[in-house]
N, CA and C atoms as an extended XYZ file, in Angstrom:
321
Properties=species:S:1:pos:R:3:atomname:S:1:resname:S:1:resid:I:1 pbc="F F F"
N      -139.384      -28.195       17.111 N   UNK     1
C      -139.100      -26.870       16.628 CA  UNK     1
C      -137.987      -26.204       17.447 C   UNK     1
N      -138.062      -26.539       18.635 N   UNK     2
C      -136.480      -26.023       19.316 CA  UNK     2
C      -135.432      -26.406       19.051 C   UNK     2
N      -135.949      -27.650       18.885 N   UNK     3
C      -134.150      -28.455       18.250 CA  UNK     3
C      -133.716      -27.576       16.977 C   UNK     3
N      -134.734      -27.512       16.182 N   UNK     4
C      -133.584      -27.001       15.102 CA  UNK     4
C      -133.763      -24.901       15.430 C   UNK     4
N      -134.248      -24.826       16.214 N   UNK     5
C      -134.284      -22.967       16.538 CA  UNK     5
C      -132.373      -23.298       17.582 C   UNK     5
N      -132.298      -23.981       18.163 N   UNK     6
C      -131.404      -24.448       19.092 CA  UNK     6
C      -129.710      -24.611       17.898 C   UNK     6
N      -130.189      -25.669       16.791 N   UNK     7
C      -128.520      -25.373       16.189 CA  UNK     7
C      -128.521      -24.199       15.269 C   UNK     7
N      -130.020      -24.105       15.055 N   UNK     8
C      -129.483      -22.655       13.822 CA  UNK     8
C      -129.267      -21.401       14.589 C   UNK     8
N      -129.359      -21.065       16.297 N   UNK     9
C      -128.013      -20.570       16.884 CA  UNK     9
C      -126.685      -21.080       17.611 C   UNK     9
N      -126.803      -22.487       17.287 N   UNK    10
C      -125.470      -22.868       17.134 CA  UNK    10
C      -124.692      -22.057       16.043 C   UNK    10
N      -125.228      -22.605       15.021 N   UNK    11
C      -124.562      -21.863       13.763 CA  UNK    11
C      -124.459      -20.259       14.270 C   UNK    11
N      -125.141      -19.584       14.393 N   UNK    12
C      -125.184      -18.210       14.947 CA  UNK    12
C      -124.074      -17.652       15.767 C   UNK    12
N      -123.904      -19.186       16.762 N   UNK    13
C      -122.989      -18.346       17.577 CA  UNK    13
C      -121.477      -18.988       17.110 C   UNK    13
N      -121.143      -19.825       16.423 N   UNK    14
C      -120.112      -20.432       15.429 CA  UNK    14
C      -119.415      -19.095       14.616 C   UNK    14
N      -120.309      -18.382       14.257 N   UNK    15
C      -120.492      -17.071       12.971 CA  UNK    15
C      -120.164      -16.049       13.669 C   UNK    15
N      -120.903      -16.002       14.770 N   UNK    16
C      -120.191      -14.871       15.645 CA  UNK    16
C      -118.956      -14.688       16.537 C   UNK    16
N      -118.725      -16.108       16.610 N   UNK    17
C      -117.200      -16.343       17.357 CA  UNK    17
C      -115.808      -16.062       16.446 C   UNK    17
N      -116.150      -16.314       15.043 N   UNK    18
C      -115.415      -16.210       14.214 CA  UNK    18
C      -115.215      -14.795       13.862 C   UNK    18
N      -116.386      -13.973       13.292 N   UNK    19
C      -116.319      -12.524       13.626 CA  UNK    19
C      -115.296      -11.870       14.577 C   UNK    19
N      -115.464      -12.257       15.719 N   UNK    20
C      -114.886      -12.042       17.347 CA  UNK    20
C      -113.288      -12.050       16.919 C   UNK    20
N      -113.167      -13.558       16.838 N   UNK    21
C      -111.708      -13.841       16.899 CA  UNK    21
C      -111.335      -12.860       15.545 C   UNK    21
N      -111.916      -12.898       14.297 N   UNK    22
C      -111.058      -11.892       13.210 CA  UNK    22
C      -110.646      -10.872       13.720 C   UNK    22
N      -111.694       -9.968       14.835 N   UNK    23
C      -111.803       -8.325       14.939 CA  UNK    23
C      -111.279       -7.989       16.390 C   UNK    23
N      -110.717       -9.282       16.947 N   UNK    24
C      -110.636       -9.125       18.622 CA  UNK    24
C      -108.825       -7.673       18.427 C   UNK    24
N      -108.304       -7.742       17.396 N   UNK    25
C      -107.345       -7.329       17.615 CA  UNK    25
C      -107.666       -5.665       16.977 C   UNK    25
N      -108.320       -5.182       17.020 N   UNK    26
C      -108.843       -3.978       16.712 CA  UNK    26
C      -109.715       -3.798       18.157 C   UNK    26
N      -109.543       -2.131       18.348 N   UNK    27
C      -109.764       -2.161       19.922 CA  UNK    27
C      -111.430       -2.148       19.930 C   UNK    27
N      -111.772       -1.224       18.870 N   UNK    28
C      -113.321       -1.565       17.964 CA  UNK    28
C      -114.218       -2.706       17.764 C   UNK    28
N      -112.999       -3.191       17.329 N   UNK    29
C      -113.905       -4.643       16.661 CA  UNK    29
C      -113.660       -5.523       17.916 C   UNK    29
N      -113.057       -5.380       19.163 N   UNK    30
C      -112.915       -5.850       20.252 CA  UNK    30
C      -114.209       -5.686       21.161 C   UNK    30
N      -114.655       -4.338       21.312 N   UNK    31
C      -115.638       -3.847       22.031 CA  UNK    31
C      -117.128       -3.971       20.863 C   UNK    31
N      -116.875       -4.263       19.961 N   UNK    32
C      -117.960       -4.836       19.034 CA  UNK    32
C      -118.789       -6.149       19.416 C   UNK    32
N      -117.661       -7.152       19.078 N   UNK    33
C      -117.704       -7.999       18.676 CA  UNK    33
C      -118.384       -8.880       20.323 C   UNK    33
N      -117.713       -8.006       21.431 N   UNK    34
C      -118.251       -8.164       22.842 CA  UNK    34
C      -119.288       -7.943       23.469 C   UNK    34
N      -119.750       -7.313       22.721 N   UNK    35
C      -121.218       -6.007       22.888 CA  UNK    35
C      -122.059       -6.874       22.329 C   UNK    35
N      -121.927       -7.472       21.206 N   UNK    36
C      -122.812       -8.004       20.458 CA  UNK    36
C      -123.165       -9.447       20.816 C   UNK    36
N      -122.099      -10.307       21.916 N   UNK    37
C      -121.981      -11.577       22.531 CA  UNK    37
C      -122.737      -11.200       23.682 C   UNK    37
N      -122.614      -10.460       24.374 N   UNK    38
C      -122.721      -10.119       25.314 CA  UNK    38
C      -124.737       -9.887       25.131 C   UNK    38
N      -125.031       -9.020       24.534 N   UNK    39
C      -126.167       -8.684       24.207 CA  UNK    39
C      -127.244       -9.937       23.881 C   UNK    39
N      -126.537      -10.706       22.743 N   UNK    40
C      -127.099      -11.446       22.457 CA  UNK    40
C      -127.690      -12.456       23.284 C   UNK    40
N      -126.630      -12.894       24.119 N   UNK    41
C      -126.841      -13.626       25.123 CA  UNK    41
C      -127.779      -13.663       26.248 C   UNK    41
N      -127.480      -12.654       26.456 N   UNK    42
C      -128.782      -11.610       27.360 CA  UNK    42
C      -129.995      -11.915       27.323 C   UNK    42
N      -130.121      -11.398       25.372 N   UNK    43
C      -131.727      -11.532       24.882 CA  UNK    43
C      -131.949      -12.858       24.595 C   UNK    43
N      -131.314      -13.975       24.520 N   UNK    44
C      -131.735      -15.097       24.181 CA  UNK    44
C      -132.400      -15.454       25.547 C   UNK    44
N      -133.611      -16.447       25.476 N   UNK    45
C      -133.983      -16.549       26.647 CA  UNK    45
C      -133.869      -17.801       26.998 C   UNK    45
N      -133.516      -17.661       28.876 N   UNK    46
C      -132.654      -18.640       29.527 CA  UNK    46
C      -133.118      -20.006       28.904 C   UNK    46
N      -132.108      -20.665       29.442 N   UNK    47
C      -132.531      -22.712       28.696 CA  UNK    47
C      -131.536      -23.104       27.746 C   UNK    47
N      -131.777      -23.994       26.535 N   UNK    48
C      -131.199      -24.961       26.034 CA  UNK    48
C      -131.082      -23.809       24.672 C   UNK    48
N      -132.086      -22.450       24.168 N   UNK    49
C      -131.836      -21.711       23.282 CA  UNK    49
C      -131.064      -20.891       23.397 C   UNK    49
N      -130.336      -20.649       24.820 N   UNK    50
C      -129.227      -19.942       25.176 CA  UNK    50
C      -127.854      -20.643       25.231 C   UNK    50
N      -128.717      -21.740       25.517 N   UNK    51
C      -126.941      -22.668       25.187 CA  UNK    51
C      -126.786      -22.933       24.146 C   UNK    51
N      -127.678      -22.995       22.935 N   UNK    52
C      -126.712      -23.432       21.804 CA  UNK    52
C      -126.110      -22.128       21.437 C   UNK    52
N      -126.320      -21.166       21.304 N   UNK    53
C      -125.210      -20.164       20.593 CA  UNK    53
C      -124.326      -20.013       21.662 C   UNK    53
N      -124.378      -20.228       23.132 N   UNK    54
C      -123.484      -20.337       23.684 CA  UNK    54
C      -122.278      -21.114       23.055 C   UNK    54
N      -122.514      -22.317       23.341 N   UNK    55
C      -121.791      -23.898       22.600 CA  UNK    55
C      -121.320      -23.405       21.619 C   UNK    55
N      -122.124      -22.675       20.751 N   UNK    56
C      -121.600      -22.568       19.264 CA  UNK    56
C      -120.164      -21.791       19.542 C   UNK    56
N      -120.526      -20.631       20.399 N   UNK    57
C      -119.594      -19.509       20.271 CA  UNK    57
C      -118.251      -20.105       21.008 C   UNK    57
N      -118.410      -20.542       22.136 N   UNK    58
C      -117.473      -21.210       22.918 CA  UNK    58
C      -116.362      -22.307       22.453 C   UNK    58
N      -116.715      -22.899       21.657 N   UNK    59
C      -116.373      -24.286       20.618 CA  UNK    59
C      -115.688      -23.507       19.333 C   UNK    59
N      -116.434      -22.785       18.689 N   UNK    60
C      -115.280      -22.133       17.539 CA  UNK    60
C      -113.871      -21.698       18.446 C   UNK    60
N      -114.889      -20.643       19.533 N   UNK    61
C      -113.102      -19.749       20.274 CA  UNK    61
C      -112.160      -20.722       20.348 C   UNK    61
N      -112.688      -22.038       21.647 N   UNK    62
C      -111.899      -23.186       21.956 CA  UNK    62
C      -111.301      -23.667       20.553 C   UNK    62
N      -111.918      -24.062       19.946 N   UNK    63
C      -111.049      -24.411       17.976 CA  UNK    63
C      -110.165      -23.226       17.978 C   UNK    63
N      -110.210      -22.367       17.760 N   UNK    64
C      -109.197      -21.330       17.071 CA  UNK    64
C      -108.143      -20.911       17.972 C   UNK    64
N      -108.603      -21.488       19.325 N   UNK    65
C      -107.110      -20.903       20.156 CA  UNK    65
C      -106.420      -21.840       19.859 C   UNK    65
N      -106.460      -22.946       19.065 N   UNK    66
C      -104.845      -24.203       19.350 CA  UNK    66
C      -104.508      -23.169       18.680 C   UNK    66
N      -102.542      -23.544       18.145 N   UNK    67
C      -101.964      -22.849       17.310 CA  UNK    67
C      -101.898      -24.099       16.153 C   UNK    67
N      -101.814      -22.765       14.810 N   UNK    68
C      -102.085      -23.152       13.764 CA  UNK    68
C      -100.260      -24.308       13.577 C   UNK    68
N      -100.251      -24.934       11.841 N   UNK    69
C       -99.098      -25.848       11.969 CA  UNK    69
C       -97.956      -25.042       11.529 C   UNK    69
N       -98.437      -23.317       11.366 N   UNK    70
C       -97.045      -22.879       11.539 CA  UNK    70
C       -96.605      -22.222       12.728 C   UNK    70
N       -97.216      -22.474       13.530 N   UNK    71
C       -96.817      -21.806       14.711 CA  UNK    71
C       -97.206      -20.545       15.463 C   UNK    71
N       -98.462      -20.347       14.259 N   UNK    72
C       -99.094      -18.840       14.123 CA  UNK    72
C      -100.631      -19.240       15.311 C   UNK    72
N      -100.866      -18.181       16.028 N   UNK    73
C      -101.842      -18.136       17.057 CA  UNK    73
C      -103.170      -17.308       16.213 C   UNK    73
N      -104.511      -17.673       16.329 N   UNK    74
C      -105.046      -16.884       15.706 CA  UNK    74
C      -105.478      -15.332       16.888 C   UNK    74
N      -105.804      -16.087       18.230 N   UNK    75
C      -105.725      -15.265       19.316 CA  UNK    75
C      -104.306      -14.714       19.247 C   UNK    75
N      -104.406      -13.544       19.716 N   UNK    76
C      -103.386      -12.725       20.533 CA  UNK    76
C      -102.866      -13.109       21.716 C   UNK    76
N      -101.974      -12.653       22.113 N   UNK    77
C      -101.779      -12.717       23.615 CA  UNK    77
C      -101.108      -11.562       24.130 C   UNK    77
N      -102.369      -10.734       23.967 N   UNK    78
C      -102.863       -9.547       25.019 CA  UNK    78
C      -103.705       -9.341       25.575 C   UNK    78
N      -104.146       -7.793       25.821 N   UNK    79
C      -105.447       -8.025       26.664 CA  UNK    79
C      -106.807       -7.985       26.153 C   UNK    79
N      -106.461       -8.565       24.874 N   UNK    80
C      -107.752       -8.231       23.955 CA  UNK    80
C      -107.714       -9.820       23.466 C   UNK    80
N      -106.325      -10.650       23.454 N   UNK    81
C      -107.221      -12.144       23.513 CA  UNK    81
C      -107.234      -12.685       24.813 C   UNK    81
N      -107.046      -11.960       26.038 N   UNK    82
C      -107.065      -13.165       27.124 CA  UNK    82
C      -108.838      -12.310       27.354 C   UNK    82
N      -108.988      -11.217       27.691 N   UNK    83
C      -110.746      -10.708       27.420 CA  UNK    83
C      -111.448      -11.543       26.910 C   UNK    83
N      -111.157      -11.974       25.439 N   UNK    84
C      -112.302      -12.516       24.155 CA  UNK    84
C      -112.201      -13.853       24.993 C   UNK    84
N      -111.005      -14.442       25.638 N   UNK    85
C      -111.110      -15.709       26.181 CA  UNK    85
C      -112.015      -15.806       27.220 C   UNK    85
N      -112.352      -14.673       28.308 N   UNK    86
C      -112.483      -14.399       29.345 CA  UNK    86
C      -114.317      -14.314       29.424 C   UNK    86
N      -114.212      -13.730       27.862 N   UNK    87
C      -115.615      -13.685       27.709 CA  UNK    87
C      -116.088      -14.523       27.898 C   UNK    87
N      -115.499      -15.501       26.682 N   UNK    88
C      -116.336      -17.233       26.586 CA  UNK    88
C      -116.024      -18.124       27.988 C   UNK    88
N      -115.453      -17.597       28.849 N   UNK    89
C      -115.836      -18.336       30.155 CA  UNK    89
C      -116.963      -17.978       31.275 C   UNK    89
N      -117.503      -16.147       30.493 N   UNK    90
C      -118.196      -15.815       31.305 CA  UNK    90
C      -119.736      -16.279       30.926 C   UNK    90
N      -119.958      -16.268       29.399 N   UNK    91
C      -121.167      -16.547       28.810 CA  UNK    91
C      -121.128      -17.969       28.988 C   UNK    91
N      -119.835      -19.022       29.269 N   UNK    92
C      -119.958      -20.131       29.486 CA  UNK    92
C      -121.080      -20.292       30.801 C   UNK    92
N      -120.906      -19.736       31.775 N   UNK    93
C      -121.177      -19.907       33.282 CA  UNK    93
C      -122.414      -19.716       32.795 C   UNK    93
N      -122.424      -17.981       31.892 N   UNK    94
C      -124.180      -17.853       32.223 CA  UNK    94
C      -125.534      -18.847       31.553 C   UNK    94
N      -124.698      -19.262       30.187 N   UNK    95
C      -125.627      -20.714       29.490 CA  UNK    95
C      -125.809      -21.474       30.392 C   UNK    95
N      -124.503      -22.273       31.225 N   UNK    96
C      -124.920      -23.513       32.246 CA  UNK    96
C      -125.983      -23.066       33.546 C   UNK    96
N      -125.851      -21.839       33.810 N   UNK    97
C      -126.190      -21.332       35.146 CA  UNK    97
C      -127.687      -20.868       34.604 C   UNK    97
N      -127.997      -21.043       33.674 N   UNK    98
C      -129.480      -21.018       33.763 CA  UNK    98
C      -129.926      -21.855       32.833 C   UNK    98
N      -129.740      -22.838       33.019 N   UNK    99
C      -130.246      -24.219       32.037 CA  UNK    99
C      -131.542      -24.362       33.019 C   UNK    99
N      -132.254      -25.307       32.414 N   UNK   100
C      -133.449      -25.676       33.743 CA  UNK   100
C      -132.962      -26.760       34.553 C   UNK   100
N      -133.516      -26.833       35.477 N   UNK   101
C      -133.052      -27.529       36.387 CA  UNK   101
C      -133.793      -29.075       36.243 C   UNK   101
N      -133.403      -30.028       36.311 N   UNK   102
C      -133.865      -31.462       36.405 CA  UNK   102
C      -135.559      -31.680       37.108 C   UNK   102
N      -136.209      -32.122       36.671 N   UNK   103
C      -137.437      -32.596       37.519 CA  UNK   103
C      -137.161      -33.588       38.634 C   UNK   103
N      -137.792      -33.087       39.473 N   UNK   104
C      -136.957      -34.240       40.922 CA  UNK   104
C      -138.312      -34.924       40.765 C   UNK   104
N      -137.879      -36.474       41.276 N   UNK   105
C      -138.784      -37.330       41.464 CA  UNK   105
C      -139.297      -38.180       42.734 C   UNK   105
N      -140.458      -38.074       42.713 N   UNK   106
C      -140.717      -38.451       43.975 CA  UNK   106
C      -140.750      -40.317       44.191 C   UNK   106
N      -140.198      -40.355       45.123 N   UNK   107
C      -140.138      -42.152       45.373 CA  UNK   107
C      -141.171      -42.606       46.169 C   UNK   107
């Protein structure tokens, strides 16, 4: 039952990254779209259900920053896409930084 609670906020956070990147260039939909990553993240509780919408969210951004084949960026490059970038390195840390930790074994 986690596995699939785990990609259907993958998908979640896929949906919300995309949101992000549409609205990052509105100063609104900037502080929205951050609030709502930010939050979410928060309330998800620590582990492998925090990393998948992590993953999710992190992996669309990472997709949408290449540039497109005309040369068109979907990020900005101001301070509202190096932020949205800035974000997904911060929610990056906080998914890995509270994963559980390995069972140590005794020899």
């Amino acid at each position: 039952m986690r596995i699939l609670a785990a990609g259907v906020l993958l998908l979640v956070g896929a949906v919300t990254a995309v949101a992000a990147v549409a609205l990052h260039e509105l100063v609104w939909g900037f502080a929205l779209s951050v609030a709502a990553t930010v939050v979410t993240v928060l309330a998800l509780p620590p582990g492998w259900l925090r990393m998948g919408f992590v993953l999710g969210w992190v992996v669309v951004v990472g997709w949408l920053t290449v540039p497109r084949a005309e040369g068109d960026y979907l990020i900005s490059q101001d301070w509202q896409g190096y932020a949205l970038l800035g974000t997904g390195i911060a929610i990056l840390v906080a998914g890995v930084a509270t994963l559980p930790r390995p069972a140590r074994r005794d020899p």
